[in-house]
N, C-alpha and C positions, 0 to 999 in steps of 0.2 A: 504494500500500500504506500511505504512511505516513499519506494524508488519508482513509482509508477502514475507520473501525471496523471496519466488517462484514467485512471483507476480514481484517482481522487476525485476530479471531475463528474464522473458518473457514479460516484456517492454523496457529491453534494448536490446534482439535478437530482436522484433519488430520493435525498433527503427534502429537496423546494418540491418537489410533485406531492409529498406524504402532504405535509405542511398544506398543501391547496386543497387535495384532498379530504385533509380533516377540516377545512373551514367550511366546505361541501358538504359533509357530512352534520356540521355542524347548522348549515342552512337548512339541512332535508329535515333536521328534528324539532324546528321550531315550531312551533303549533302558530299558526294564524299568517299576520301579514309579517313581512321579513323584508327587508333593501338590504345591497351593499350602497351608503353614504356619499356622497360628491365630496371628494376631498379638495379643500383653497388652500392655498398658499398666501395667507393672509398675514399680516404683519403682528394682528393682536388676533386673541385665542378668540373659535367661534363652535357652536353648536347650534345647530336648529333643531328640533327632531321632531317628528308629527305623528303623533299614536304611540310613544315611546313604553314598552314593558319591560320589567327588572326581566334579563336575561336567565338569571338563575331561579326567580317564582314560580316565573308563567307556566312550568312545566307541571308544579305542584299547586297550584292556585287557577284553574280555568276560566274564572269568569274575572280573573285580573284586570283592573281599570287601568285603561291605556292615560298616559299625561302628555300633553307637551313641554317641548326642553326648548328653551328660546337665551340661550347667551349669544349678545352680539351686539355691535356698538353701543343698542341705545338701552342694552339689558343687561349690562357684564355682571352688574353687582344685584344678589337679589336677596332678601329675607323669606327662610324659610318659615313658617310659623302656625303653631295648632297645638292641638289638647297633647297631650302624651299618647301613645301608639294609636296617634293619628294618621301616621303614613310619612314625616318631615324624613326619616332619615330613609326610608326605605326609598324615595323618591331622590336622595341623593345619592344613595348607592348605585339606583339606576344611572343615572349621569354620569358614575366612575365609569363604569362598566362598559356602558354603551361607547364612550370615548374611545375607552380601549381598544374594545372588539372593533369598532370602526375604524383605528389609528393601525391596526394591523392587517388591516385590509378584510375582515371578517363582514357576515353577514350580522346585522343587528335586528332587533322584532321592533319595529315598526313600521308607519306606511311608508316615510320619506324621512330622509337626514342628509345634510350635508355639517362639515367638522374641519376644523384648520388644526392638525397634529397638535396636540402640547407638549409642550419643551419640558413643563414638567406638572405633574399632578402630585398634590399635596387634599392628605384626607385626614383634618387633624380632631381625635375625638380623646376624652379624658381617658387616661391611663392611670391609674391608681398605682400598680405596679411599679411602676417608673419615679414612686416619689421618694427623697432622700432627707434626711432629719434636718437637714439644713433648708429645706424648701417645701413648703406647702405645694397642693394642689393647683392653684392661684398664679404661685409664683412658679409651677415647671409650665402652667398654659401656656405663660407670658412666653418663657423663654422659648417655648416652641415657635411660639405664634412670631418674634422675632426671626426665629430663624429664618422660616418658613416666606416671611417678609424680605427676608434680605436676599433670598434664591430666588424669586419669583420674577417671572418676567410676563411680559405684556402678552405673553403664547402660552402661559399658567393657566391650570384649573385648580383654585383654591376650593374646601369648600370646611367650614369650619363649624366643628357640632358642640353644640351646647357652651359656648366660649364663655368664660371668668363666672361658671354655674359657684364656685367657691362664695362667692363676695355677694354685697344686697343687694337692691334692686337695681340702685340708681346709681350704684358704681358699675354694675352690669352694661346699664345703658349705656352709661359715657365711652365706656372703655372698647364697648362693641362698637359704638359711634365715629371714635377717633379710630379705632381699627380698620372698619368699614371705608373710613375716607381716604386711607393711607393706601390699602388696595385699589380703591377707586381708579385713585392717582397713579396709583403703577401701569393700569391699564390689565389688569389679571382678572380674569372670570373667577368672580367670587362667591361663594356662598354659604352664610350665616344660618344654621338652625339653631333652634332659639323657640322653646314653651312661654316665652313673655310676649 
């Protein structure tokens, strides 16, 4: 293999044919409507999506409520917001997902999509696990939420669950506020869940 061009060649066409074939495979088992997406080369990050279904539900949930996904110039930043398993996160997971599956060239379950690749997709939700004596809850958000700021580019898919849930109301708001505008400004599709 290792002395043999031709050999390597015709294991990695064997390898891109499996690859097309499973995304094929992956289109035949979709129950309902299915597109492969119009991909843009667009300078800031875009989704449209029209009848959009969690890719990993719809299998186990049949009468699944399709949504629309609309990020794009005049929508990049949106609030998610409703009771507690209302559907806010499960409606963002959709949106990871379907990026994905559409950034790889996959078939997605809805009617129509088109998507501008993201440079990088950030899904930031509280981690209890991750806290250390020297830092509260509050204060590892932050720092994520920094980071996550400072990597992001105008072709990012932000999408950010239950932000500064630690702190009251109205330091909530501020802080999701000034957050919210900071992305704004970046130019990153962003999205805030949020029971308030």
């Amino acid at each position: 293999f290792r002395e043999s061009p031709e050999l390597a060649k015709a294991m990695e066409a064997l390898g891109l044919i499996d690859e097309l074939l499973s995304f094929h495979h992956y289109g035949e088992s979709i129950p309902g409507d299915k597109t492969l997406p119009e991909i843009l080369d667009d300078k800031q990050h875009r989704l449209v999506i029209q009848h959009a279904k969690n890719p990993l539900l719809i299998k186990y949930i049949p009468d699944y409520v399709p949504n629309d996904i609309e990020l794009d110039q005049t929508g990049r930043v949106l609030i998610i917001t409703g009771p507690n398993s209302g559907g806010k996160t499960a409606y963002c997971k959709t949106i990871a997902q379907i990026q994905l599956l559409g950034q790889i060239g996959c078939y997605i379950p809805a009617k129509r999509g088109l998507l501008t690749p993201a440079e990088h997709i950030y899904y930031q939700v509280p981690d209890p696990g991750q806290l250390s004596a020297t830092m509260g809850r509050f204060g590892h958000e932050l720092q994520r939420t920094r980071e996550i700021f400072f990597n992001a580019t105008p072709r990012s898919l932000v999408v950010l669950d239950e932000l500064s849930e630690g702190t009251t109301f109205e330091e909530k708001m501020t802080i999701s506020e000034y957050i919210l505008k900071g992305f704004h400004k970046l130019g990153a599709s962003t999205l805030l869940v949020t029971h308030n």
